[in-house]
SEPA-458830 format. One record per residue: z, y, x of N, C-alpha, C, O, CB in turn. Coordinates in steps of 0.001 Angstrom, whole numbers, padded with zeros to 6 digits, always signed. Glycine has a CB too. Layout:
ZYXZYXZYXZYXZYX
...
// end
This chain:
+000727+025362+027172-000284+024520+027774-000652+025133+029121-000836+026345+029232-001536+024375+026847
-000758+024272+030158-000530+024725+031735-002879+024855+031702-003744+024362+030979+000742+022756+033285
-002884+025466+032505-004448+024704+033225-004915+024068+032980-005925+024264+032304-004707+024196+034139
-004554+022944+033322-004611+021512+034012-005161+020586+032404-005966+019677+032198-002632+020924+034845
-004320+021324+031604-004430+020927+030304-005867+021078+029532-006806+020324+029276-003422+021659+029642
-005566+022347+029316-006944+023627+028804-007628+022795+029494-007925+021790+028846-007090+025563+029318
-007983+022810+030509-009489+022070+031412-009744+020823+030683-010805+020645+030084-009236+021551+033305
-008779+019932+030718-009275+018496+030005-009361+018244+028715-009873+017274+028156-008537+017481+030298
-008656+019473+028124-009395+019347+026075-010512+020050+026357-011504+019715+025709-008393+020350+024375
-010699+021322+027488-012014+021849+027019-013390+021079+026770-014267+021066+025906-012303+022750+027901
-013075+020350+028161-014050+019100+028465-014470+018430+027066-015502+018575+026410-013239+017884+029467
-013064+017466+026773-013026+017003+025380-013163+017213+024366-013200+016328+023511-012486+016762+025105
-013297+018571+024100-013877+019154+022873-015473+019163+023201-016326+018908+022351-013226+020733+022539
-015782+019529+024706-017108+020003+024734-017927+018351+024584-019055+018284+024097-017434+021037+026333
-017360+017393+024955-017954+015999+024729-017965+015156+023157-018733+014281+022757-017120+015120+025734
-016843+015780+022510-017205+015991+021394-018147+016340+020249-018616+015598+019387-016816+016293+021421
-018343+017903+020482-019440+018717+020203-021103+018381+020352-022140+018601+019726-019148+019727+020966
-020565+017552+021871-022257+017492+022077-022997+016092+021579-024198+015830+021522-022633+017635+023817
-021567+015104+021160-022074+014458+020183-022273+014328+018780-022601+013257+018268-021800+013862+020351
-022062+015516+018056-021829+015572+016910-023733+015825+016611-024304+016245+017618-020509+016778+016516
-024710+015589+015290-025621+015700+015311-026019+016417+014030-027124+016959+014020-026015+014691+015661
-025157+016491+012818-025433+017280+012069-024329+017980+011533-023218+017776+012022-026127+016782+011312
-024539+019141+010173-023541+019720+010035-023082+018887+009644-022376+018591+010607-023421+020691+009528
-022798+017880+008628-021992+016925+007774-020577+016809+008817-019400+016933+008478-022938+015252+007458
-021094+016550+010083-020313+015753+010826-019010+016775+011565-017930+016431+012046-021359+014976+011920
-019615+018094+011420-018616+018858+012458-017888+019287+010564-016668+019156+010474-019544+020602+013997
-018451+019628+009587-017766+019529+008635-016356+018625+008206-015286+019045+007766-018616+019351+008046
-016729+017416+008469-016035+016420+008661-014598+016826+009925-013368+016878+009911-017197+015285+009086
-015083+016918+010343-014015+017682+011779-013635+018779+011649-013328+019303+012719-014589+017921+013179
-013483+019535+010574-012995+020727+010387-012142+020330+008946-011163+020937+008510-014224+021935+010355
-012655+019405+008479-011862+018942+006898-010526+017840+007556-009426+017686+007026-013327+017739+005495
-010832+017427+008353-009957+016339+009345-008582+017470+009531-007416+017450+009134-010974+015809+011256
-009410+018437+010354-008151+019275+011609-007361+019972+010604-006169+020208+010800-008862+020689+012990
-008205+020447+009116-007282+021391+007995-006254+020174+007313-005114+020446+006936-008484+022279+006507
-006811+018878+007226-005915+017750+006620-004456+017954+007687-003445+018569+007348-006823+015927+006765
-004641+017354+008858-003616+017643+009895-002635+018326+009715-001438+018064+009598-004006+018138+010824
-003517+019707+009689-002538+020674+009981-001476+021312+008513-000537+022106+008459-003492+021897+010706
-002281+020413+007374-001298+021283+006370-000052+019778+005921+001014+019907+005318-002521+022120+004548
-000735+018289+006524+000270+017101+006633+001211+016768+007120+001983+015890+006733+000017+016382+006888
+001309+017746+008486+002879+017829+009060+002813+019018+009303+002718+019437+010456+003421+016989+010345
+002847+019690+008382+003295+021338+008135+005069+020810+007831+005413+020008+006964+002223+022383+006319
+005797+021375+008610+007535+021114+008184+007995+022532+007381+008782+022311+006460+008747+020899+009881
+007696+023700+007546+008095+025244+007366+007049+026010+006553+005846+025751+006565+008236+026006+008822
+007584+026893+005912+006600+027900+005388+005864+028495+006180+004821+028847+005628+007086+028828+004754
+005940+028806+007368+004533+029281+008290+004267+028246+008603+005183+027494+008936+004520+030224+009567
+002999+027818+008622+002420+026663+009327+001995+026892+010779+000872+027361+010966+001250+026198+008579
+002742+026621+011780+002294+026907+013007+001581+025854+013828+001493+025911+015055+003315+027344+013655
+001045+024828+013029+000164+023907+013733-001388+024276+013325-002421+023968+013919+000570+022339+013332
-001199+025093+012029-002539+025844+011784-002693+027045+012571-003810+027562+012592-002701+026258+010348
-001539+027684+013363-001948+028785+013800-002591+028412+015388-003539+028946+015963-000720+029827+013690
-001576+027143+015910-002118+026611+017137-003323+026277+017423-003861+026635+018471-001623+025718+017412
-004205+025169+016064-005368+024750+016099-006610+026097+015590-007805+025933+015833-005261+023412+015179
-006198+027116+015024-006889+027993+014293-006972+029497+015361-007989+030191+015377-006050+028144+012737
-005730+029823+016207-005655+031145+016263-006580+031585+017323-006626+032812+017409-004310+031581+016454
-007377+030909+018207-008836+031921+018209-010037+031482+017617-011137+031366+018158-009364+032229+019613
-009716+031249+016446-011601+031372+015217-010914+031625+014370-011546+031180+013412-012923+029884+014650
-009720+032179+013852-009549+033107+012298-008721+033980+012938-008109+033776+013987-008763+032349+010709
-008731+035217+012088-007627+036112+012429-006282+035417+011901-006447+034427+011188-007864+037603+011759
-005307+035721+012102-003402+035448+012054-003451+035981+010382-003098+035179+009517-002012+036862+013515
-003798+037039+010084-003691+036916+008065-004563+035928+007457-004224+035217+006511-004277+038444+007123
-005712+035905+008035-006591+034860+007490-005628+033336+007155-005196+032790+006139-007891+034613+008729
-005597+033021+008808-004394+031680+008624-003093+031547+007707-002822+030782+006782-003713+031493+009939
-002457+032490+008264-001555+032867+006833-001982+032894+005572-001290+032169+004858-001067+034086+006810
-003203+033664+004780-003130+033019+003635-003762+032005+003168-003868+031799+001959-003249+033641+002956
-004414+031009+004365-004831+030052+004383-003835+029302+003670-003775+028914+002503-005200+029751+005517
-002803+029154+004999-002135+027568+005056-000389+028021+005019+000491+027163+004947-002681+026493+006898
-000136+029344+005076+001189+029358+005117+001991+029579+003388+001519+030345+002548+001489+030602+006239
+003019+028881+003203+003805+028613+001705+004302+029593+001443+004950+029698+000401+004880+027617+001521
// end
């Protein structure tokens, strides 16, 4: 992911966030992104959990999260 990128999800996450109003809801968005990421998991490491996950868990955490 170039810059250019990072800048316009940051945005998009941050416009996200600032509409979210209770926990239920960012709950909801964290039960969403774990659905995702273990639904087109193709391999025993799941590297779409490590993409969406790897700075808020450590790399063993994720692993014995989501990897087979």
């Amino acid at each position: 992911m170039d810059d250019m990128e990072f800048a316009r999800y940051s945005c998009d996450i941050r416009k996200v966030l600032k509409n979210m109003k209770d926990t239920e809801q960012f709950e909801t968005l964290v039960r969403n992104v774990v659905a995702y990421a273990v639904a087109n998991n193709k391999c025993k490491t799941n590297w779409i959990a490590y993409e969406l996950f790897m700075d808020v868990l450590p790399d063993e955490l994720i692993a014995e999260i989501f990897n087979e």
